[in-house]
C-alpha positions, 0 to 999 in steps of 0.5 A: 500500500502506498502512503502519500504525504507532505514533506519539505522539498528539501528533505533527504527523500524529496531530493532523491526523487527531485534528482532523479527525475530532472535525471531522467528529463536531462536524458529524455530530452537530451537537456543540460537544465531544467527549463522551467526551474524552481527553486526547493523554496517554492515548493514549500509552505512559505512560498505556497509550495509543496511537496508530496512523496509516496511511501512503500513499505519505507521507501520514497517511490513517488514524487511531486510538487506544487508551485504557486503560479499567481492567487487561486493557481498552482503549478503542479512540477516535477511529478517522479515514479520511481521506474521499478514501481511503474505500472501501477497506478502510483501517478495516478494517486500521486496526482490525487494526492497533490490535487488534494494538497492544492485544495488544503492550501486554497487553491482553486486551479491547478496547471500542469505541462508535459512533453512530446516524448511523455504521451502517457503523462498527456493521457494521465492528465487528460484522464483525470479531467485537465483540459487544454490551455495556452502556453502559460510557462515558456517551456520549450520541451512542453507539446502539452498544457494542461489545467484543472478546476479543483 
C-alpha cells in the first residue's frame, strides 16, 4: 500500500526523487537544465509550495510538487515514479494526492505541462479531467498544457 504525504522539498527523500527525475528529463530530452526551474523554496509552505512523496513499505517511490503560479493557481512540477514501481497506478494517486494538497492550501486551479516524448503523462492528465490551455510557462520541451478546476 502506498502512503502519500507532505514533506519539505528539501528533505533527504524529496531530493532523491527531485534528482532523479530532472535525471531522467536531462536524458529524455537530451537537456543540460531544467527549463522551467524552481527553486526547493517554492515548493514549500512559505512560498505556497509543496511537496508530496509516496511511501512503500519505507521507501520514497513517488514524487511531486506544487508551485504557486499567481492567487487561486498552482503549478503542479516535477511529478517522479520511481521506474521499478511503474505500472501501477502510483501517478495516478500521486496526482490525487497533490490535487488534494492544492485544495488544503486554497487553491482553486491547478496547471500542469508535459512533453512530446511523455504521451502517457498527456493521457494521465487528460484522464483525470485537465483540459487544454495556452502556453502559460515558456517551456520549450512542453507539446502539452494542461489545467484543472479543483
Amino acid at each position: 500500500m502506498i502512503e502519500f504525504r507532505r514533506e519539505p522539498a528539501s528533505s533527504p527523500a524529496a531530493r532523491t526523487l527531485l534528482t532523479a527525475m530532472e535525471q531522467e528529463m536531462f536524458d529524455l530530452y537530451d537537456m543540460t537544465r531544467m527549463p522551467t526551474p524552481a527553486s526547493t523554496a517554492e515548493l514549500e509552505p512559505p512560498s505556497g509550495g509543496a511537496y508530496v512523496v509516496g511511501w512503500e513499505d519505507g521507501r520514497a517511490v513517488a514524487g511531486g510538487a506544487l508551485k504557486r503560479l499567481e492567487p487561486g493557481v498552482a503549478e503542479i512540477k516535477r511529478m517522479y515514479v520511481v521506474p521499478d514501481a511503474r505500472g501501477r497506478g502510483l501517478a495516478r494517486g500521486l496526482l490525487a494526492a497533490i490535487e488534494d494538497a492544492a485544495r488544503e492550501l486554497g487553491y482553486r486551479r491547478v496547471r500542469l505541462d508535459t512533453g512530446a516524448l511523455q504521451p502517457h503523462a498527456r493521457a494521465l492528465y487528460e484522464s483525470a479531467g485537465y483540459d487544454d490551455v495556452p502556453d502559460y510557462n515558456a517551456n520549450p520541451y512542453a507539446a502539452y498544457h494542461g489545467e484543472k478546476a479543483l
